[in-house]
C-alpha positions in Angstrom: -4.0 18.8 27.5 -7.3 20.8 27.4 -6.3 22.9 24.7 -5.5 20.0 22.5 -8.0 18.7 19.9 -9.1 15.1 20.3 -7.3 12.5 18.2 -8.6 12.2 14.5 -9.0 8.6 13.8 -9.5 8.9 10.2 -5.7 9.9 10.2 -4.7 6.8 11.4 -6.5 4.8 7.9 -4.6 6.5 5.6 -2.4 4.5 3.2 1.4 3.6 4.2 3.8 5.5 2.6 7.2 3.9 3.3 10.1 6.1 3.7 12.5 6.7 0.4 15.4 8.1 1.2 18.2 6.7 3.2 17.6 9.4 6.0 13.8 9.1 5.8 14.5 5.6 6.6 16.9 6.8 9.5 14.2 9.2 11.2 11.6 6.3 10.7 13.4 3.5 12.6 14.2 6.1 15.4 10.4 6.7 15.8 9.5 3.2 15.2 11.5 2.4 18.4 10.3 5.4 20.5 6.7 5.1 19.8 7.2 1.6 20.1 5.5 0.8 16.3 6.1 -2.0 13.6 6.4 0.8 11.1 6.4 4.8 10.4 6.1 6.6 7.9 
């Protein structure tokens, strides 16, 4: 945990790109319930 670099916040105010494609959309659900998020994308 040391070697990592501390969280970028600007990251986080980026635009919301939703997914597109029917497996984008998929993947996104998947880590919308394992990060526990309204949205991913």
């Amino acid at each position: 945990r040391k070697a990592l670099p501390k969280p970028d916040a600007s990251q986080l105010q980026r635009q919301y790109v939703a997914p597109s494609t029917e497996q984008e959309q998929q993947m996104a659900s998947i880590w919308a319930d394992v990060l526990k998020v309204e949205r991913v994308g």
